[in-house]
C-alpha positions as CSV (number, residue, x, y, z in Angstrom):
1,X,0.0,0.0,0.0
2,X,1.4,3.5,-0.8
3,X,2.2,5.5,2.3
4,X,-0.5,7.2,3.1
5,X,-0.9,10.0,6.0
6,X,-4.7,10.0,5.9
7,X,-6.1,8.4,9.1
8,X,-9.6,8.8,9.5
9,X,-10.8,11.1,12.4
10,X,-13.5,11.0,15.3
11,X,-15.9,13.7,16.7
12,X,-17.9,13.7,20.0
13,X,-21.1,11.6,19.5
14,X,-23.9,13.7,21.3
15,X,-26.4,12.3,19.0
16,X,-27.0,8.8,21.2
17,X,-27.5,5.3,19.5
18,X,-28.1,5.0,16.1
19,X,-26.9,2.9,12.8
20,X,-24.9,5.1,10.8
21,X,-24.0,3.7,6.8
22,X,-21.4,5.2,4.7
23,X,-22.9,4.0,1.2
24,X,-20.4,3.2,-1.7
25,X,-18.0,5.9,-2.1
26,X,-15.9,6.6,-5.6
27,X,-14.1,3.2,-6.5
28,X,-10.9,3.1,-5.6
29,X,-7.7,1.0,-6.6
30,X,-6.2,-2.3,-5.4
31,X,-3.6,-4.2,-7.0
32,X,-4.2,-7.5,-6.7
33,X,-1.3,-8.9,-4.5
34,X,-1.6,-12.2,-6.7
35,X,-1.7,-11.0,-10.5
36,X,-0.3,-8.4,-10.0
37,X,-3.3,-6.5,-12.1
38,X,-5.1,-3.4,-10.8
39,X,-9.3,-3.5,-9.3
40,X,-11.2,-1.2,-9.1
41,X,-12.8,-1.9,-5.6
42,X,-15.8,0.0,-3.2
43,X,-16.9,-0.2,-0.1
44,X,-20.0,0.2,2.6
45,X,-19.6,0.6,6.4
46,X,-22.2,0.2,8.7
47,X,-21.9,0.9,12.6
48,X,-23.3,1.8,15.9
49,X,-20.9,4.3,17.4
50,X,-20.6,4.7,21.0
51,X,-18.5,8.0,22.1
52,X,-17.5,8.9,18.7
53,X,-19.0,8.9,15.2
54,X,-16.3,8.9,12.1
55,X,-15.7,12.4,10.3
56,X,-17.0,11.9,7.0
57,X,-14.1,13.7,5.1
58,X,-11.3,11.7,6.4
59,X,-13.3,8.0,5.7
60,X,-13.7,9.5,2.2
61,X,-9.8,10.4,2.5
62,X,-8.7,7.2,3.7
63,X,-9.6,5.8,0.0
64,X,-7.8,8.4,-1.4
65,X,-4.3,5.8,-2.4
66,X,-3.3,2.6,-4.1
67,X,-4.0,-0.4,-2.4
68,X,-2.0,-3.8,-2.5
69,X,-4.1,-6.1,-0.8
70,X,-6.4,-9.0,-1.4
71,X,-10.3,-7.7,-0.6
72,X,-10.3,-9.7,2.7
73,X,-7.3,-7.7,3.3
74,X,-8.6,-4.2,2.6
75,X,-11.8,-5.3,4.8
76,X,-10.2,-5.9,7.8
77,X,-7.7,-2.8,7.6
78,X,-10.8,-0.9,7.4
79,X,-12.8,-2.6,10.2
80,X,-9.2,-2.4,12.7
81,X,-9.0,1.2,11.9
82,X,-12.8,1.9,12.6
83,X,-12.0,0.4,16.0
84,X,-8.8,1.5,16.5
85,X,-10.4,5.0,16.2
86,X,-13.8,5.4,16.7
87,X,-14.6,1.8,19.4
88,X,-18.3,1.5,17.9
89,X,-20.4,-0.6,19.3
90,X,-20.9,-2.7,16.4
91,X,-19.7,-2.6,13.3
92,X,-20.2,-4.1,9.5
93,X,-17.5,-3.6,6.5
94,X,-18.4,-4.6,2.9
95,X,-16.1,-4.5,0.1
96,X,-17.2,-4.9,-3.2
97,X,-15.0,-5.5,-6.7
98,X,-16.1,-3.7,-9.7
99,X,-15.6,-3.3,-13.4
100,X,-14.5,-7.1,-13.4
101,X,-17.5,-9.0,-15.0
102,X,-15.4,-12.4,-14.3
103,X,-16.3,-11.4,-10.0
104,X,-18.9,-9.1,-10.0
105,X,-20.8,-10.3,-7.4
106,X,-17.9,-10.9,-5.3
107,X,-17.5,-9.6,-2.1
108,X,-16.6,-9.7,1.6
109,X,-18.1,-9.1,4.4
110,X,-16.5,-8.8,7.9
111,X,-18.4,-7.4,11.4
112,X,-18.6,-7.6,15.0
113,X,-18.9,-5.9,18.5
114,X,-16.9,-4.1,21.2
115,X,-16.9,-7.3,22.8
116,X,-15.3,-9.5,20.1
117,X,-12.6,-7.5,18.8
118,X,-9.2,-8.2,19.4
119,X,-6.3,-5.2,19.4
């Protein structure tokens, strides 16, 4: 993965308990670790926040490199840095390949709680 400043950012969550879903963003681009060929990839997040929500702009920013990771790979960078940041109280990570009509429908899912995640 290019190096890459962008970490995403937190503010206070006085809003209490709610889902929050960042929908599919612009695609952005893995190179596939195995053939070496570039994806064009998306994602969706879904969580519960507890203290803090995630600041919109830097998730957005956070896409904004060259990735070099297999999809199961970019999902669970994205779910560890949700937690790492944010501790939600649940949370959901989809990631999506597109433009490939060989894996179209492919995807990966990853979530969990609070309780379950390990640091």
């Amino acid at each position: 993965m290019q190096n890459s400043t962008t970490e995403m950012k937190t503010i206070p969550n006085k809003y209490g308990d709610f889902e929050i879903e960042f929908g599919r963003i612009n695609p952005f681009v893995n190179v596939c670790p195995e053939t070496g060929k570039e994806e064009f990839v998306n994602i969706v997040t879904t969580y519960i926040p507890d203290e803090k929500l995630i600041e919109i702009v830097s998730y957005r920013e956070f896409f904004n490199r060259k990735f070099d990771l297999h999809i199961e790979g970019i999902a669970d960078l994205v779910f560890n840095e949700i937690f790492r940041v944010a501790e939600p109280k649940h949370i959901k990570v989809q990631v999506f390949l597109e433009g490939n009509e060989d894996l179209t429908d492919w995807n990966v899912t990853m979530q969990g709680t609070k309780k379950y995640v390990k640091r």
